[in-house]
C-alpha positions in Angstrom: 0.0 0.0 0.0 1.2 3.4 -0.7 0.3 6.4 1.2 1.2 10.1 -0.2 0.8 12.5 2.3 0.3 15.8 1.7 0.1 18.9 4.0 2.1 21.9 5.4 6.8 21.6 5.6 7.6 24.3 7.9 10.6 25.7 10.2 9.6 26.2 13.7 11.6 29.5 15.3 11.0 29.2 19.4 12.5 31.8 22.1 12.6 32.6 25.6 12.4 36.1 27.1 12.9 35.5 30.7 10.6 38.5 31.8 6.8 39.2 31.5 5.3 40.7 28.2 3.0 42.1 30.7 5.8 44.6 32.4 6.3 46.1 29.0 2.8 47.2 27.6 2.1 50.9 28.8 -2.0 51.3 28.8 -2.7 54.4 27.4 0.5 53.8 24.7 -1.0 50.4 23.0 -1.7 52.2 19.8 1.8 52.7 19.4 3.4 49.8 20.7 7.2 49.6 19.7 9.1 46.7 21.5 12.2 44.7 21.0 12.5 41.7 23.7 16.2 40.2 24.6 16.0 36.5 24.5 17.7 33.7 26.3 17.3 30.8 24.0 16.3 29.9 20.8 15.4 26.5 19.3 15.1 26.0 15.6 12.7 22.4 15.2 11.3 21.1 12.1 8.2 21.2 11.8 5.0 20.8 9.7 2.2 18.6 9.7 2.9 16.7 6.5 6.3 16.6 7.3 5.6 15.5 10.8 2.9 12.5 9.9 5.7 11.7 6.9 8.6 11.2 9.6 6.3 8.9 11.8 5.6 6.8 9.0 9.2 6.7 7.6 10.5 5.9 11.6 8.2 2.8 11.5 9.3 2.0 7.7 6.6 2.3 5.5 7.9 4.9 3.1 5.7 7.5 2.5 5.5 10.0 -0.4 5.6 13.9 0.8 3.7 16.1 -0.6 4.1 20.2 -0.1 5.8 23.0 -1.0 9.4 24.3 0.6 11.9 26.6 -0.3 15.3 26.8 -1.1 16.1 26.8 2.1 15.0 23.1 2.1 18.1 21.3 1.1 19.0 20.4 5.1 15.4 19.4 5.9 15.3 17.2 2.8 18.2 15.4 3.9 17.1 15.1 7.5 13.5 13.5 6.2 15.7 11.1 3.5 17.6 10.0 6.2 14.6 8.7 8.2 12.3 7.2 5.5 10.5 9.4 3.7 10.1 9.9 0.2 10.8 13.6 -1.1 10.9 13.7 -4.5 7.7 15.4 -4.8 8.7 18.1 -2.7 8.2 20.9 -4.7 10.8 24.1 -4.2 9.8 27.7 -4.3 12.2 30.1 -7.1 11.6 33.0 -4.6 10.0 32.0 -1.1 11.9 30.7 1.7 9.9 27.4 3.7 7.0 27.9 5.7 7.9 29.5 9.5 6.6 29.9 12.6 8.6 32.3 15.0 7.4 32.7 18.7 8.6 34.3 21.6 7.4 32.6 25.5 7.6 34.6 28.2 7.6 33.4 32.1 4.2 33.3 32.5 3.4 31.0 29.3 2.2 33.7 27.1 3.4 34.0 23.5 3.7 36.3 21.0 4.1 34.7 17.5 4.1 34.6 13.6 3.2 32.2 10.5 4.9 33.2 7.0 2.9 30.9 5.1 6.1 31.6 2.5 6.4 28.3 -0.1 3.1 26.9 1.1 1.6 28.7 -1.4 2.9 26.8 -3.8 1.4 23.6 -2.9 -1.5 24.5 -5.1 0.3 24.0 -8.0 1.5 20.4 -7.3 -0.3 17.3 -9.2 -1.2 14.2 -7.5 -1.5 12.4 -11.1 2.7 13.3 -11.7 3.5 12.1 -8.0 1.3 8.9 -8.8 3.1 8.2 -11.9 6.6 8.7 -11.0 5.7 6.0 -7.6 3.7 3.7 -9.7 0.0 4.5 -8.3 -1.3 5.9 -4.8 -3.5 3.6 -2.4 -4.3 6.4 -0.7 -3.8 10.8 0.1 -3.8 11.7 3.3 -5.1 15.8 2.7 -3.6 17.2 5.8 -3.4 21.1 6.7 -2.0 22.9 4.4 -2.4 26.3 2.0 -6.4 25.8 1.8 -6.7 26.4 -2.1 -3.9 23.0 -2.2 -6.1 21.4 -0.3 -9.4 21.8 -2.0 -7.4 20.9 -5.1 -5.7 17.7 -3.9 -9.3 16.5 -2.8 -11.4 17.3 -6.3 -8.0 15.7 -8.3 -8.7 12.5 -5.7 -11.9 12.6 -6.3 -11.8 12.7 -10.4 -9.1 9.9 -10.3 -10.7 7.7 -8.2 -7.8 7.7 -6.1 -8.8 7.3 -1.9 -8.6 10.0 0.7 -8.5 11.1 3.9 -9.4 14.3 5.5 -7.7 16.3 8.0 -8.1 19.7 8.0 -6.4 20.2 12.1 -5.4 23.7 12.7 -6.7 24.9 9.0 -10.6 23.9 9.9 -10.7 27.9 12.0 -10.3 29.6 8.6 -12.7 27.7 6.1 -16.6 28.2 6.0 -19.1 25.0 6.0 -18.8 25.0 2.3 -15.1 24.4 2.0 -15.0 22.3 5.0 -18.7 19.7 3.3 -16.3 19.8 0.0 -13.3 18.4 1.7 -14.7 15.7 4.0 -17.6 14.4 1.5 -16.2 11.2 0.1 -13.2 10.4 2.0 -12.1 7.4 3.3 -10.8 8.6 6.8 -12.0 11.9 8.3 -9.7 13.1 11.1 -10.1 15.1 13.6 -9.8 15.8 17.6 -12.8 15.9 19.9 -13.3 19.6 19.6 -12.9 19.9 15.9 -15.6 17.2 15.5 -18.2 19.7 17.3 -16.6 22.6 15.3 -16.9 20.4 11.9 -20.8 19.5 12.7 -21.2 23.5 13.6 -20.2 24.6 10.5 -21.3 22.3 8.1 -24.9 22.0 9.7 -24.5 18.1 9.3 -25.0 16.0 12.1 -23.1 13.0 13.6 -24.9 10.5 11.6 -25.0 12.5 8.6 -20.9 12.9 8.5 -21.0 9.3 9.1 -23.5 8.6 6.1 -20.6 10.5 3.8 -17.4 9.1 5.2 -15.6 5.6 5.1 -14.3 5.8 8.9 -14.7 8.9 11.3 -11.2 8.9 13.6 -11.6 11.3 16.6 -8.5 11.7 18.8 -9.4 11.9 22.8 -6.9 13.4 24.1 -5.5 11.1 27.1 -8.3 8.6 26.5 -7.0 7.6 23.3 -9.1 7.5 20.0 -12.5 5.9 18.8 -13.2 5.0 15.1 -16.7 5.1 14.0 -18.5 3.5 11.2 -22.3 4.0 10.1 -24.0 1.3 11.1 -21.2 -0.5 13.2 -20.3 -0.3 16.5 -17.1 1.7 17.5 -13.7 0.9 17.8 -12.1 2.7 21.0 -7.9 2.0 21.9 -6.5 3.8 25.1 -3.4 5.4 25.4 -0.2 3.6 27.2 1.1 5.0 29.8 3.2 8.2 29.5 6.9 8.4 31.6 6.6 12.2 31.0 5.2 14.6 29.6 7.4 16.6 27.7 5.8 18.4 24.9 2.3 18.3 23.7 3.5 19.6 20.1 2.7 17.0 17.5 1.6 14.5 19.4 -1.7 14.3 16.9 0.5 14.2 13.8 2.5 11.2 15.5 -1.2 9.3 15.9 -1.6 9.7 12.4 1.6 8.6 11.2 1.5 5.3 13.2 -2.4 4.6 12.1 -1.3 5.5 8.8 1.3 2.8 9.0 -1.0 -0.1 10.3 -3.1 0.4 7.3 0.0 0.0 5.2 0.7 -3.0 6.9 -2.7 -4.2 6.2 -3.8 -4.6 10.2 -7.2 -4.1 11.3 -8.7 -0.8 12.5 -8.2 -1.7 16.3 -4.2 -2.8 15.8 -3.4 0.5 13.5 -5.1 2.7 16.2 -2.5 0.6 19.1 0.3 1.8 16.6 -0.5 5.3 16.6 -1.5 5.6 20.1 1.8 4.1 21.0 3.7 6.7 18.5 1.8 9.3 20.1 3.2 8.7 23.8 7.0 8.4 22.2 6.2 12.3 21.2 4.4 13.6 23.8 7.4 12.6 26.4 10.1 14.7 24.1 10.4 17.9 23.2 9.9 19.2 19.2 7.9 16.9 17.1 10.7 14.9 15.2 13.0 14.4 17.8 12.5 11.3 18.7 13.8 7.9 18.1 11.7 4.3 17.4 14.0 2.2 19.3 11.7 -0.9 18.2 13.0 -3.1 21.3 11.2 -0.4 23.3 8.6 0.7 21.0 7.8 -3.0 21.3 8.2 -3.6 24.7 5.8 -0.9 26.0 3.5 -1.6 23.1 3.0 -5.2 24.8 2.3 -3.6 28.4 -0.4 -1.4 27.0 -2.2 -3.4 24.2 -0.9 -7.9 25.7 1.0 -10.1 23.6 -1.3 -11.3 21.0 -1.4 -7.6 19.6 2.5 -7.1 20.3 3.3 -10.0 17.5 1.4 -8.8 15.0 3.2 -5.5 14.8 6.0 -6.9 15.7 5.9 -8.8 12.2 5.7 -5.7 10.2 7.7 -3.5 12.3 11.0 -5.4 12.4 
């Protein structure tokens, strides 16, 4: 099975200011504000959601094809996602914009101040799933992640027309598009992601109802935060995994895009619904207990021995199968 995965390649610019933005606003002088804030640190973390679901999926082997829009700035970043699995050759490269970046400054009370330049993103609206799906000999299936909106209303009309699978996952993209956009995108796919609150917010703005989403999509995968996930089907009963048990918790950052990549991966490996949710549920806790959302390392003897603590040993050998 072949997966391409599209969505959003960015650069993620974090820093420290060890004071309060609070101490620096003057009331009556907010119209004019004018402020330059010395920082202590600064961390530069890949990031991305289709570059983040793309690593997961190349950590656990199963090769997927990336699908965006980067800049020339890319060239390090490329490397970095060769070097753990993934397919980049359909990474297209901006002439004149630099990657996708996010730049954010945290003070000591946990407020932030922060920027997106969308930047090469743009671009993704030009790419064609029909050349990606050529050069890799056919797609199984597009996952149509978060991305610039106009790509992604694209990629899901072109999978449509071709007959080609899909699954839906608009994350942090869904607060920007209307009911319209958002009944074009999810009508007809074979997975429809989403966490609990972007279910309600999906339902709000389409006018559609639980059962009626269900009545237009394959599977509807909702993420629960610490209680795991639950796939639904119309006219089936659910299928509901719980999450192993953290050591830490590090970093929320990504920890959604890690579920995603490891579900992603069962599917690949041709497990059923329940063992692909296990996988990504387990992937989710390796992220969740480090800090950035590529950062960390599939160890399989680990990966394997905590997935048989949470999920018994009649689950661990069947991913063990595919996974070593």
């Amino acid at each position: 099975m072949r997966i391409a995965v599209t969505g959003s390649i960015a650069t993620d610019h974090l820093m420290t200011f060890p004071g309060r933005f609070a101490d620096q606003f003057v009331a009556d002088q907010l119209h004019t504000v004018s402020l330059s804030f010395l920082v202590d640190q600064l961390d530069v973390r890949r990031g991305g959601v289709g570059a983040n679901i793309a690593f997961g999926m190349g950590q656990l082997g199963t090769r997927p094809v990336l699908v965006g829009a980067a800049g020339a700035d890319f060239d390090e970043y490329r490397a970095w996602l060769d070097r753990h699995g993934v397919d980049t050759a359909s990474v297209r490269i901006s002439e004149t914009l630099h990657t996708a970046r996010f730049v954010c400054t945290t003070d000591a009370d946990h407020n932030q101040i922060g920027s997106f330049y969308t930047g090469a993103m743009s671009e993704a609206r030009l790419l064609e799933l029909k050349t990606v799906a050529d050069r890799v000999g056919g797609l199984d299936l597009v996952l149509i992640g978060a991305d610039d909106p106009e790509a992604m209303l694209r990629h899901t009309e072109e999978c449509r027309s071709r007959g080609i699978p899909f699954a839906a996952d608009f994350s942090q993209q869904i607060a920007r598009m209307d009911g319209e956009e958002i009944r074009i995108l999810l009508d007809g796919a074979t997975y429809l992601f989403s966490n609990e609150y972007e279910k309600g917010l999906i339902e709000t703005k389409t006018g559609w109802s639980d059962e009626e989403i269900l009545g237009k999509v394959g599977h509807r995968v909702t993420t629960l935060g610490p209680r795991g996930v639950r796939i639904e089907r119309a006219g089936q009963d659910p299928v509901e995994v719980g999450c192993p048990e953290e050591e830490l918790k590090a970093d929320p950052t990504g920890v959604g895009d890690a579920f995603r990549a490891g579900f992603l991966s069962g599917l690949v490996w041709g497990v059923g619904l329940e063992r692909a949710a296990q996988v990504g549920c387990m992937l989710a806790t390796l992220v969740i207990e480090t800090v950035g959302t590529q950062e960390y390392a599939l160890r399989r003897a680990h990966f394997m021995d905590r997935f048989t603590k949470a999920y018994g040993d009649d689950a661990a050998a069947e991913v063990q199968a595919h996974l070593s």
